[in-house]
N, CA, C and O atoms as CSV, one atom per row, in Angstrom:
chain,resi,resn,atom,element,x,y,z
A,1,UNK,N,N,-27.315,-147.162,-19.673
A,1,UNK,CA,C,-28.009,-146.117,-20.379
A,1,UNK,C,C,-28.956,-145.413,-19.422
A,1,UNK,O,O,-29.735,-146.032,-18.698
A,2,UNK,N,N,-28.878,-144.423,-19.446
A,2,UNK,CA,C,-29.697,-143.333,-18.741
A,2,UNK,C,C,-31.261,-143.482,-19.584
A,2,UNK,O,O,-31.486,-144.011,-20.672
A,3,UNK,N,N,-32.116,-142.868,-18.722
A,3,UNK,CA,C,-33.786,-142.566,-19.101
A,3,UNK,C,C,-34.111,-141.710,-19.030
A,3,UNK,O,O,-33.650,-141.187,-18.016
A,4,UNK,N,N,-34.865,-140.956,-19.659
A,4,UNK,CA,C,-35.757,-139.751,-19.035
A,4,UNK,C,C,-36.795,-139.929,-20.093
A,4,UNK,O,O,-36.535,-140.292,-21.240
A,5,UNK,N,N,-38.175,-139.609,-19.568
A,5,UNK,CA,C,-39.214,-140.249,-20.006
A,5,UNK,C,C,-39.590,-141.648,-20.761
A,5,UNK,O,O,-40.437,-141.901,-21.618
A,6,UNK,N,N,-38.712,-142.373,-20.163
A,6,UNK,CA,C,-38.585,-143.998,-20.483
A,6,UNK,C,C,-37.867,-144.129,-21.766
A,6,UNK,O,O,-37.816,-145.313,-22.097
A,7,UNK,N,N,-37.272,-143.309,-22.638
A,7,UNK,CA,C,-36.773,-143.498,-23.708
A,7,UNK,C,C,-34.737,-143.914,-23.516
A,7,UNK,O,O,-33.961,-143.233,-22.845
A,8,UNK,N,N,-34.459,-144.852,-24.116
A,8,UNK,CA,C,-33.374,-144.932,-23.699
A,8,UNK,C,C,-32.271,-144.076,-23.941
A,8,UNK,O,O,-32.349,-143.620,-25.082
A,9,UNK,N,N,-31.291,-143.683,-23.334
A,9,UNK,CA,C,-30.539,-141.940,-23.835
A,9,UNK,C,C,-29.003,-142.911,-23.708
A,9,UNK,O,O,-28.773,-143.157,-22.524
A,10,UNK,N,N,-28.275,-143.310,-24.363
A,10,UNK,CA,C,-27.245,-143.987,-24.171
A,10,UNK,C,C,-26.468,-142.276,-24.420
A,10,UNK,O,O,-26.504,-141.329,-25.205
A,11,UNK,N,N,-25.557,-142.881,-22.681
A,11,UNK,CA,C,-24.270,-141.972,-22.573
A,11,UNK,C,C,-22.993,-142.347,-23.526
A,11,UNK,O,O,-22.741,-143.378,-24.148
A,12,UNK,N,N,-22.180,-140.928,-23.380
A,12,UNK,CA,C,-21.134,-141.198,-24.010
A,12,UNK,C,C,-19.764,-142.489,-23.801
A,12,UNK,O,O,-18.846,-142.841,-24.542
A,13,UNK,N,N,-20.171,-142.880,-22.534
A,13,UNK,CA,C,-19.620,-143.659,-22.091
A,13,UNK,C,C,-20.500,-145.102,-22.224
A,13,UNK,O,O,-19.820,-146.124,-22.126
A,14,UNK,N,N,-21.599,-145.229,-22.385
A,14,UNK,CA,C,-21.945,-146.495,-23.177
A,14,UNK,C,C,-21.137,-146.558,-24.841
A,14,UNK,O,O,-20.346,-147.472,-25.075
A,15,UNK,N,N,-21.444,-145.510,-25.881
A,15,UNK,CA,C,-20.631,-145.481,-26.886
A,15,UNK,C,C,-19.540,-145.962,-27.074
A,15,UNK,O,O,-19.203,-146.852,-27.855
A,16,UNK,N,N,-18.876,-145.295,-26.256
A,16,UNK,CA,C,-17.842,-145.715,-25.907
A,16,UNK,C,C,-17.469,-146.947,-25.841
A,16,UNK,O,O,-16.699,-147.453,-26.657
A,17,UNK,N,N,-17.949,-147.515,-24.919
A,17,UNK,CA,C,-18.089,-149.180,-24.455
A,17,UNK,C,C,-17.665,-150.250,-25.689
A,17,UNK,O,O,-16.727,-151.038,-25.807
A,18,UNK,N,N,-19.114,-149.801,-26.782
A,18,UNK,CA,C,-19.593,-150.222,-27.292
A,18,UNK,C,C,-18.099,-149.986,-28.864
A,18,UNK,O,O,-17.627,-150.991,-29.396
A,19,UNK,N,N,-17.799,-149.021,-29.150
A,19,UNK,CA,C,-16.842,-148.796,-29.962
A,19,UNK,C,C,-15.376,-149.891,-29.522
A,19,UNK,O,O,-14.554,-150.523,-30.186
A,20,UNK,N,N,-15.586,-149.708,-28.288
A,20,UNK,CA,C,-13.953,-150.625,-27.286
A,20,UNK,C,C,-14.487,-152.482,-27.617
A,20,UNK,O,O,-13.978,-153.599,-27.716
A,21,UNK,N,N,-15.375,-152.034,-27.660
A,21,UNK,CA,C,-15.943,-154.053,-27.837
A,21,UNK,C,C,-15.911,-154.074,-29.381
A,21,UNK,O,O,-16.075,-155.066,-30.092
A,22,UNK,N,N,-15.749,-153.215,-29.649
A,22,UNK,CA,C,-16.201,-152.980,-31.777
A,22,UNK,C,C,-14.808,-153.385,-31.921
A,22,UNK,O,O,-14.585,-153.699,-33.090
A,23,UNK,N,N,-13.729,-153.500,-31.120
A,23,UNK,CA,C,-12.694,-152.835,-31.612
A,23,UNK,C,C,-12.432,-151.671,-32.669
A,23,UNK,O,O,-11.663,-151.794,-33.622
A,24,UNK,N,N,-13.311,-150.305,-32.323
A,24,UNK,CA,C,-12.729,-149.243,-33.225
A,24,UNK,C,C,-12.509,-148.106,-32.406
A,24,UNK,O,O,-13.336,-147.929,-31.512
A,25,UNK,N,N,-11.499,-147.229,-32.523
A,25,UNK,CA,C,-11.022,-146.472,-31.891
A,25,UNK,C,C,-11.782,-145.340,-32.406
A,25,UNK,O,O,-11.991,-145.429,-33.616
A,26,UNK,N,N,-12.167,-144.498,-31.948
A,26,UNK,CA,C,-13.107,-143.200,-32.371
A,26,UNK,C,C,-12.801,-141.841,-30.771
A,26,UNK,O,O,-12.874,-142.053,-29.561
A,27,UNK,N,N,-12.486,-140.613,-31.497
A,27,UNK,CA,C,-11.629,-139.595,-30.649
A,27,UNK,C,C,-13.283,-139.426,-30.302
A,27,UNK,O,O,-14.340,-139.974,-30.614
A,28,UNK,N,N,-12.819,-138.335,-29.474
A,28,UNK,CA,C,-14.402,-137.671,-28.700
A,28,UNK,C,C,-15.572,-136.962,-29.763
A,28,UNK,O,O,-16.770,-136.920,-29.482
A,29,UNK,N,N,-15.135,-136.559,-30.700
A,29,UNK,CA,C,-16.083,-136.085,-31.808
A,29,UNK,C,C,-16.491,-136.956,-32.339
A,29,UNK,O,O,-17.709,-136.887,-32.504
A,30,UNK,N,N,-15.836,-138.158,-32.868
A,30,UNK,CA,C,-16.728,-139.236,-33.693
A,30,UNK,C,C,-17.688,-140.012,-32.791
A,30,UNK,O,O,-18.679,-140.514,-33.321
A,31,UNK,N,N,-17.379,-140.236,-30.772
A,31,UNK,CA,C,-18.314,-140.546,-30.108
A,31,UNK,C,C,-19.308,-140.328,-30.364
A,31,UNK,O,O,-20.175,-141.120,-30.732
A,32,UNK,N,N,-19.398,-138.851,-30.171
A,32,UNK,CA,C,-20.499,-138.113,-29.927
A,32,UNK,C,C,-21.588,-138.404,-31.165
A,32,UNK,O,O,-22.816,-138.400,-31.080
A,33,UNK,N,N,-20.598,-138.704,-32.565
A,33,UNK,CA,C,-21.374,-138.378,-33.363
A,33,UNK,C,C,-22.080,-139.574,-33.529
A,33,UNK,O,O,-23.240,-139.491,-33.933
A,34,UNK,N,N,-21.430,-141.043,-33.213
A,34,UNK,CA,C,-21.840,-142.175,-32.958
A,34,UNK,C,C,-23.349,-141.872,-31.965
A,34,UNK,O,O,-24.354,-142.319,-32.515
A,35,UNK,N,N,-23.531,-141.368,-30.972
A,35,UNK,CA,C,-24.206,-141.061,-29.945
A,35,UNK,C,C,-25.440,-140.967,-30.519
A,35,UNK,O,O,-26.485,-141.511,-30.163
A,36,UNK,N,N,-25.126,-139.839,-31.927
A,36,UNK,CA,C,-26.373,-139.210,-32.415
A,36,UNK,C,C,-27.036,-140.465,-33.341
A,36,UNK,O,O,-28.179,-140.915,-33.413
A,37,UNK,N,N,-26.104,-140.717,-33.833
A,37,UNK,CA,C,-26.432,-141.987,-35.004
A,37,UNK,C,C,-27.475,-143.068,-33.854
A,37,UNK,O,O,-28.631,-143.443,-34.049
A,38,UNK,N,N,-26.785,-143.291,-32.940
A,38,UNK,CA,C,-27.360,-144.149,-32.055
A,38,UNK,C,C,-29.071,-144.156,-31.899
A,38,UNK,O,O,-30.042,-144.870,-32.149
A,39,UNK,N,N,-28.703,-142.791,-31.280
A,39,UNK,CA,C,-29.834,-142.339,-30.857
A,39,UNK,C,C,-30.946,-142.065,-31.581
A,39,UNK,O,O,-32.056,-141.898,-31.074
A,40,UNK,N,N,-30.668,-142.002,-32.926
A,40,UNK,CA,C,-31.829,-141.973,-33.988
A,40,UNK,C,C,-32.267,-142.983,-34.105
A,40,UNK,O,O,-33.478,-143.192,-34.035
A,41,UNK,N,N,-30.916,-144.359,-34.429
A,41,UNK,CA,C,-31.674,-145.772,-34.785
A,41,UNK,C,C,-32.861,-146.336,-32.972
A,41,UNK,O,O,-33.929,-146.945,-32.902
A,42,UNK,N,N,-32.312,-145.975,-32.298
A,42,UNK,CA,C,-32.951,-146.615,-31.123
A,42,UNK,C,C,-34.660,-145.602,-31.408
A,42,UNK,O,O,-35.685,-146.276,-31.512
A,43,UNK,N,N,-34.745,-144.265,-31.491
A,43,UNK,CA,C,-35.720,-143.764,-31.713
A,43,UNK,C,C,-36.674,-144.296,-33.000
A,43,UNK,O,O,-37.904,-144.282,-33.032
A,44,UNK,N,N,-35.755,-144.767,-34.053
A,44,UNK,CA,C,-37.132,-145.312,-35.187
A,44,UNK,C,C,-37.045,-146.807,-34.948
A,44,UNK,O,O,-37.828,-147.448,-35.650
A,45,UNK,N,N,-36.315,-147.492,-34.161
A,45,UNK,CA,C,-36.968,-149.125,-33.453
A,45,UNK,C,C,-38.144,-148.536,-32.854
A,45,UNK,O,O,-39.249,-149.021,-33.097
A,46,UNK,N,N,-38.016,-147.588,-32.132
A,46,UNK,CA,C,-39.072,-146.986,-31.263
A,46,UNK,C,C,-40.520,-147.049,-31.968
A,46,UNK,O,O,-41.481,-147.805,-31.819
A,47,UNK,N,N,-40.274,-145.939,-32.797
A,47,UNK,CA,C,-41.648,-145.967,-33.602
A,47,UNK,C,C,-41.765,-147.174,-34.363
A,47,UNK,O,O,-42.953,-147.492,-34.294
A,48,UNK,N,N,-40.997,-148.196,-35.207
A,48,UNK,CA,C,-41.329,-149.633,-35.274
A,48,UNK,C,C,-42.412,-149.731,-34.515
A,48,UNK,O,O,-43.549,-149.319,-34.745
A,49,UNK,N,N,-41.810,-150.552,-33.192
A,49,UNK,CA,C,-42.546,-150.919,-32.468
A,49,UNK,C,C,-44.243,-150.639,-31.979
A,49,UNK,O,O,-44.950,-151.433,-31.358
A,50,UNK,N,N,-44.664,-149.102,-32.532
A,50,UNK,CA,C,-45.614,-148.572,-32.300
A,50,UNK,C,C,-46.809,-149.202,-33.046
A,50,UNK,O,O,-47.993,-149.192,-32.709
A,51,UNK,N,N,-46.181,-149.804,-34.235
A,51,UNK,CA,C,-46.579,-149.784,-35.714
A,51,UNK,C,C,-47.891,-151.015,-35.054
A,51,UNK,O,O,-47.714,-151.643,-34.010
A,52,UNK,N,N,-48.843,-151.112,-35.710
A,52,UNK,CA,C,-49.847,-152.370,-35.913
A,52,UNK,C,C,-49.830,-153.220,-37.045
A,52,UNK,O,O,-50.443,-153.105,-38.106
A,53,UNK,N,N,-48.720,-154.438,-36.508
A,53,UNK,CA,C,-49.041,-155.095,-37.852
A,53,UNK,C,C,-50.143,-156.364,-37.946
A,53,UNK,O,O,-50.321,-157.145,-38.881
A,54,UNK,N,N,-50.672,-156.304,-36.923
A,54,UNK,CA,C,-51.991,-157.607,-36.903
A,54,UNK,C,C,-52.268,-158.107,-38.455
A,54,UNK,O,O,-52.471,-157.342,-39.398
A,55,UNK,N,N,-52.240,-159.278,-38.510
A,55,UNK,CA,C,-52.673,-159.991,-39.978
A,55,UNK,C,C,-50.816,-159.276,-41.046
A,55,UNK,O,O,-50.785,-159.278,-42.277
A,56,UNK,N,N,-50.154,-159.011,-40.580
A,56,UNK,CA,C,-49.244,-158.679,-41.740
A,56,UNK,C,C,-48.733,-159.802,-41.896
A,56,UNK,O,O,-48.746,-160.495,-40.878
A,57,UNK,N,N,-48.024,-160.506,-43.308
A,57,UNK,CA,C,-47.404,-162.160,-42.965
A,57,UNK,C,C,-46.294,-161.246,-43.192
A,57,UNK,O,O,-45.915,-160.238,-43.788
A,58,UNK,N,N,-45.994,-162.162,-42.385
A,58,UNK,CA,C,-43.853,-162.135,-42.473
A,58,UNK,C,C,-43.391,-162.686,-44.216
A,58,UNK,O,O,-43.863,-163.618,-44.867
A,59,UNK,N,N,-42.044,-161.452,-44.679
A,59,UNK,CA,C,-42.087,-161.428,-45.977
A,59,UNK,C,C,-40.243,-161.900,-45.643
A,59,UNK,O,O,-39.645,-161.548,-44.626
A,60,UNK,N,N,-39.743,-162.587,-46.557
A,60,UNK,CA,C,-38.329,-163.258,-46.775
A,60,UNK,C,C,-37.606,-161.611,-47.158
A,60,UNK,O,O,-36.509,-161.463,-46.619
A,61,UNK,N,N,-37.990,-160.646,-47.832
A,61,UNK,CA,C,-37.502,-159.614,-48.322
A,61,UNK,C,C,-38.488,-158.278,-48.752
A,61,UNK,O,O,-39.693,-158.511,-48.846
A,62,UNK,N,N,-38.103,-157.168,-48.961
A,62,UNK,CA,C,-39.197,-156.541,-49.610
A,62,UNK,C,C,-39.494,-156.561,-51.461
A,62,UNK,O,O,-40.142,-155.575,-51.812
A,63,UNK,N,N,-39.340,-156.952,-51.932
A,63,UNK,CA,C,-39.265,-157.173,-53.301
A,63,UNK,C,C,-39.676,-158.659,-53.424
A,63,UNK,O,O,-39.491,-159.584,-52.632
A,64,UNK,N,N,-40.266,-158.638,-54.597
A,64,UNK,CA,C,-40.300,-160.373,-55.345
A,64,UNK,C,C,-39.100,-160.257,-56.002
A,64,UNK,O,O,-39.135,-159.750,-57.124
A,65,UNK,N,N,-38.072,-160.604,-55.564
A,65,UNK,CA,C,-36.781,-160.946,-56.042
A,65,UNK,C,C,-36.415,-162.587,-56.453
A,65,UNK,O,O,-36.743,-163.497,-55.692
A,66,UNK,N,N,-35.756,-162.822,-57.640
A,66,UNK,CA,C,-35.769,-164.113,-57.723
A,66,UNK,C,C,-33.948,-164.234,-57.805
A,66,UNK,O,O,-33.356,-163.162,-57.924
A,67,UNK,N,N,-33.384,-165.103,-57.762
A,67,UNK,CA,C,-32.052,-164.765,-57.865
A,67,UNK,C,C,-31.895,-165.830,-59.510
A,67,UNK,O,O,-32.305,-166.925,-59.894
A,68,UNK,N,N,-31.446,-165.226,-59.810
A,68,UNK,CA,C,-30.934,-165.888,-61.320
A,68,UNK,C,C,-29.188,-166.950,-60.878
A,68,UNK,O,O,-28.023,-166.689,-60.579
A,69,UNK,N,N,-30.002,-168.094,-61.090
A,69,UNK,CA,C,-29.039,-169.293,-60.683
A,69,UNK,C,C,-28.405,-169.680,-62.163
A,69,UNK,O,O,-29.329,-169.964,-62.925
A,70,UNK,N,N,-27.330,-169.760,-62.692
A,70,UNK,CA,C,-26.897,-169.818,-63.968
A,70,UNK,C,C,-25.747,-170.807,-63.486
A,70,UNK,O,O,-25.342,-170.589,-62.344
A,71,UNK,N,N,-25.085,-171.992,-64.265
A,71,UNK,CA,C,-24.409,-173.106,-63.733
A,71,UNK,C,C,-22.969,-172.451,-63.620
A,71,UNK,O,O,-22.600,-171.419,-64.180
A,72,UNK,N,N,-22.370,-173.117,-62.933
A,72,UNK,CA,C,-20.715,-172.642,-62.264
A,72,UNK,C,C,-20.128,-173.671,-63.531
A,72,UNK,O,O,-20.209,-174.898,-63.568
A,73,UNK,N,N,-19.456,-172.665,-64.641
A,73,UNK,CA,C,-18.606,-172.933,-65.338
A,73,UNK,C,C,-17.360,-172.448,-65.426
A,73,UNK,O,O,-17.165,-171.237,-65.329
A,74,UNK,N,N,-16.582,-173.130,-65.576
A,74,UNK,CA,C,-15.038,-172.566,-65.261
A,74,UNK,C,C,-15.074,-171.542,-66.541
A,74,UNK,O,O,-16.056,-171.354,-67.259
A,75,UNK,N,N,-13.699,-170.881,-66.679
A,75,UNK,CA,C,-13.620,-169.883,-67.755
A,75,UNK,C,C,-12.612,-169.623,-68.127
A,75,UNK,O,O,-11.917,-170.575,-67.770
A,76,UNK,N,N,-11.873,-168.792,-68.749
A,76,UNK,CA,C,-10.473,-168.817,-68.819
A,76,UNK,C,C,-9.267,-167.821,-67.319
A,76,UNK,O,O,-9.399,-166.710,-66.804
A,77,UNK,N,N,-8.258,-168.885,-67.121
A,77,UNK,CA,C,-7.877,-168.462,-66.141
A,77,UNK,C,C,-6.661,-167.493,-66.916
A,77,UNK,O,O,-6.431,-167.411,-68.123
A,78,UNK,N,N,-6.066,-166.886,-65.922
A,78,UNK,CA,C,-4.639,-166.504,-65.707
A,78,UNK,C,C,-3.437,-167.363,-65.621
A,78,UNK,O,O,-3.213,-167.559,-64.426
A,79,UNK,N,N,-2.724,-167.852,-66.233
A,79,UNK,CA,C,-1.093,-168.374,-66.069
A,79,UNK,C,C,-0.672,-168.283,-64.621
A,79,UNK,O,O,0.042,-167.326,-64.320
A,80,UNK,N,N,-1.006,-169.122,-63.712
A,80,UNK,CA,C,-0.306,-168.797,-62.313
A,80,UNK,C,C,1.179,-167.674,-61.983
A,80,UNK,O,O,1.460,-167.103,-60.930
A,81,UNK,N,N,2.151,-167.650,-63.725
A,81,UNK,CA,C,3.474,-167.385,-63.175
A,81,UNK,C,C,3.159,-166.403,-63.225
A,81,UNK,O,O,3.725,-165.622,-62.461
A,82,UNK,N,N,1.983,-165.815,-64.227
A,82,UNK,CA,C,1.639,-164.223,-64.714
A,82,UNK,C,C,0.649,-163.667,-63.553
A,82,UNK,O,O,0.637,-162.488,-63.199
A,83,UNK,N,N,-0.075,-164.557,-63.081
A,83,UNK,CA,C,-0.908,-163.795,-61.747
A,83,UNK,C,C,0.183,-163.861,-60.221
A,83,UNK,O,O,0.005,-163.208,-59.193
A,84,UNK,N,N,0.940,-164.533,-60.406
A,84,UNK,CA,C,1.989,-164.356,-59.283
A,84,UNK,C,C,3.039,-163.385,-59.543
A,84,UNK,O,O,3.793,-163.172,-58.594
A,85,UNK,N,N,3.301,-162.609,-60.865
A,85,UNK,CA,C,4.104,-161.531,-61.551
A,85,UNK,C,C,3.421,-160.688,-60.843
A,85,UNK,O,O,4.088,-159.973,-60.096
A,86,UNK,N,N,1.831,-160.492,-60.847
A,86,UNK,CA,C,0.931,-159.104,-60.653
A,86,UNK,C,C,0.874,-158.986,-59.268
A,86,UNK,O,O,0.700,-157.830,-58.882
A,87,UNK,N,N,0.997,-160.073,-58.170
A,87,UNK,CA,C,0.867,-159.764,-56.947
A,87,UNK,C,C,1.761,-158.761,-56.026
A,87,UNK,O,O,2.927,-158.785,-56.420
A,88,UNK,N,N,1.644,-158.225,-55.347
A,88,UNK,CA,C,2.366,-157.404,-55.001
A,88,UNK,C,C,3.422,-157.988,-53.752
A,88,UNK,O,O,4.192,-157.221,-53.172
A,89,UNK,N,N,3.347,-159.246,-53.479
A,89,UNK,CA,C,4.246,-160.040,-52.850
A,89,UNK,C,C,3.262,-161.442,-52.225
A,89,UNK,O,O,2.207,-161.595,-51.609
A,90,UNK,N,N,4.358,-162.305,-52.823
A,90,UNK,CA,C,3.827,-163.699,-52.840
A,90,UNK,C,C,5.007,-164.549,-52.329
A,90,UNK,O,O,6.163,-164.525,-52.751
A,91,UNK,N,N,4.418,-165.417,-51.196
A,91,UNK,CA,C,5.244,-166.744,-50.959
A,91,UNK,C,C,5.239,-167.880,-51.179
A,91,UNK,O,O,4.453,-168.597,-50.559
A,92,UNK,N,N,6.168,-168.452,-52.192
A,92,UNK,CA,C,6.189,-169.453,-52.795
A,92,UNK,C,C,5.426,-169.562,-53.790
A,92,UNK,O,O,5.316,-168.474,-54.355
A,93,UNK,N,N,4.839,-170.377,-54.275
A,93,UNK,CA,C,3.388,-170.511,-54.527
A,93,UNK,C,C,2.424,-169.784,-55.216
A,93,UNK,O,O,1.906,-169.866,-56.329
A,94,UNK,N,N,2.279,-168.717,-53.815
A,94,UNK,CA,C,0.985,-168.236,-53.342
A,94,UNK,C,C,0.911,-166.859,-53.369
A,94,UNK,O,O,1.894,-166.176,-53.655
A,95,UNK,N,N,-0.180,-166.383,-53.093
A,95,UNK,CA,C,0.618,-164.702,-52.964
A,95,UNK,C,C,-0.118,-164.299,-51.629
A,95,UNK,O,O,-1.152,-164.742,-51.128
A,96,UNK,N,N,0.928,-163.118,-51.133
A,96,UNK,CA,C,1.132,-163.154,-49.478
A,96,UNK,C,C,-0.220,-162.277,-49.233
A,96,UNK,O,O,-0.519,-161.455,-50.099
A,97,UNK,N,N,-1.137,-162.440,-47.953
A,97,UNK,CA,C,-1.804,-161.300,-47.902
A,97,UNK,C,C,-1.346,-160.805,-46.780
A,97,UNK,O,O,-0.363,-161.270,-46.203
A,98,UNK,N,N,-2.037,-159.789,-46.363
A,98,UNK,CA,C,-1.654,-159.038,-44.377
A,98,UNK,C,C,-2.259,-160.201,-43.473
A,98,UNK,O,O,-3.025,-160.975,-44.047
A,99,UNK,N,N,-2.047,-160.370,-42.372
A,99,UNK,CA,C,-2.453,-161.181,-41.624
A,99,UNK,C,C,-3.889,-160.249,-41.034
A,99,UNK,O,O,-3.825,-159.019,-41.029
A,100,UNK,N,N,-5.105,-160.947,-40.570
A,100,UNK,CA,C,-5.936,-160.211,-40.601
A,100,UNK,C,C,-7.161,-160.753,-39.267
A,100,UNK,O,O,-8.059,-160.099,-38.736
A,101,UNK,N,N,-6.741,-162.155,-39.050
A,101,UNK,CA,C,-6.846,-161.978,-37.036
A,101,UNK,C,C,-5.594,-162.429,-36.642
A,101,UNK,O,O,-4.739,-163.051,-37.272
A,102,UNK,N,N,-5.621,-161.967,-35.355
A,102,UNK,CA,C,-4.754,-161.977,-34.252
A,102,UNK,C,C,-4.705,-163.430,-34.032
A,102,UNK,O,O,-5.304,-164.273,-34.699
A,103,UNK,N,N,-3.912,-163.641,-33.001
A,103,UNK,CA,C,-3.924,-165.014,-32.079
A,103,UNK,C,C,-5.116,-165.689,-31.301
A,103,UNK,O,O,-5.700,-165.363,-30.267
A,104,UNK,N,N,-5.248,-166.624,-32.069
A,104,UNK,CA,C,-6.304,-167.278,-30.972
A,104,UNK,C,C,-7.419,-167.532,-32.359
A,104,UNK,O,O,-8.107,-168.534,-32.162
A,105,UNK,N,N,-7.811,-166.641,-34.070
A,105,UNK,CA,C,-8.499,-166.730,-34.247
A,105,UNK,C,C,-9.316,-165.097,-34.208
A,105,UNK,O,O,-9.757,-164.681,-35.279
A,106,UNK,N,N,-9.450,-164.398,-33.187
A,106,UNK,CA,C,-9.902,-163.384,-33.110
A,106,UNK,C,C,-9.480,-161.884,-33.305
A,106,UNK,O,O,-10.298,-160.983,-33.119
């Protein structure tokens, strides 16, 4: 990443980089537009950082949120032969999905 006045300016070719390690393919217009996106989030970490939070306590979330825990009861299912009717292709059993990593896991 390039600098000019110490602020970090990520080139199109960091983007880039960074899309090729994403695995996502993006033509030269969505770079760019990545670039901009970029470049905003790195600018309001920026001002973050400016911020004074002396005495702030560290919060789990912003809200008093409570999560409503209600017990895991079964319910009525589907007929396996009738939810294996609805699938749009199933082996054996089961019903098929796309394969969705590669070899190795990744």
């Amino acid at each position: 990443m390039t600098s000019s006045n110490s602020k970090p300016q990520p080139t199109l070719e960091d983007v880039a980089k960074v899309a090729s390690l994403s695995r996502l393919a993006l033509d030269d217009a969505a770079l760019d537009s990545a670039r901009v996106d970029l470049l905003a989030i790195l600018e309001h970490v920026a001002n973050l950082q400016t911020l004074d939070v002396e005495g702030v306590e560290p919060m789990p979330r912003p809200q008093d949120t409570v999560n409503r825990l209600a017990e895991d009861e079964p319910g009525p299912t589907l007929d396996r032969d009738v939810l294996l009717a609805m699938a749009p292709k199933t082996e054996g059993h089961f019903i098929a999905v796309p394969k969705v990593l590669g070899e190795g896991g990744a």
